[in-house]
N, C-alpha and C positions, 0 to 999 in steps of 0.2 A: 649553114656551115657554122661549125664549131669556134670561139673566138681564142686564137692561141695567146696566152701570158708569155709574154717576153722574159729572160732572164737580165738581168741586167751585167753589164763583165764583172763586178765584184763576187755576182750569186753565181758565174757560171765557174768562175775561178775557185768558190768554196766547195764546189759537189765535190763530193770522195771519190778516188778512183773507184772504190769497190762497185761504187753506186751505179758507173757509167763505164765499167769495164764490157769491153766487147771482145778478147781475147778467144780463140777457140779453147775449150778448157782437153785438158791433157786425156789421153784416152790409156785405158788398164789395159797391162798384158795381156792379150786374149780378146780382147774388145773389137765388136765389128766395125768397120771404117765407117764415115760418113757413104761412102758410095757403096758398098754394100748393103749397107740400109737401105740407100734408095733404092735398088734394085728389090729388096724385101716390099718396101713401100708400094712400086708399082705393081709385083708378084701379089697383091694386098694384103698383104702378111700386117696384119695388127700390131704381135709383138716388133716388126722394124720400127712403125709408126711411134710406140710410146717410147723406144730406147731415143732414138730422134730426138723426139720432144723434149725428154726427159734430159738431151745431152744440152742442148740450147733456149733451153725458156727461161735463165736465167738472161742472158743477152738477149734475147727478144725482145724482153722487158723493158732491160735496160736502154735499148735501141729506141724503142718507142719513147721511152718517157726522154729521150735527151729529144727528139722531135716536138713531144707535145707538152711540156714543161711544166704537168697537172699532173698529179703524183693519180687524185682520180681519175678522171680522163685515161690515163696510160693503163688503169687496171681493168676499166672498162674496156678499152680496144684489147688487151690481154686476154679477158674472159671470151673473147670473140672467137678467139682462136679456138676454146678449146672443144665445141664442138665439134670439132671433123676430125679431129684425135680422140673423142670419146666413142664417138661413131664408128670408128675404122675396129676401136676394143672390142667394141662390140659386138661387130662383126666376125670378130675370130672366134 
């Protein structure tokens, strides 16, 4: 098991919002919903899979590294993900 680094309350107090924002980001006129994706996604439609990704891997990110408070560590569990969204491309 991995040994997680503590933030201490001054360090967790200086992250920037941008850094540790988890907000849904706003979707374009036009733009398929999250739940039509998914519906694309189990259809195994590729292109749902990478609009998906594409909508939330910035908060993924972000999610994991306020968990694991190793800026490497969090890019490592990040890069994990991204086979089975390269897989799914490829498939289509």
């Amino acid at each position: 098991m991995r040994s997680r680094k503590r933030l201490s309350k001054a360090e967790e107090e200086s992250e920037t919002p941008e850094r540790l924002s988890t907000s849904v980001p706003e979707l374009e006129p036009g733009a398929p919903t999250d739940l039509e994706l998914m519906a694309g996604i189990q259809a195994e439609d590729p292109e749902a899979l990478s609009k998906l990704y594409d909508r939330y891997n910035g908060i993924i990110k972000a999610l994991i590294l306020r968990v694991i408070h190793n800026e490497a560590e969090a890019d490592d569990l990040y890069g994990d993900l991204e086979p089975g969204e390269k897989l799914l491309r490829a498939k289509g």
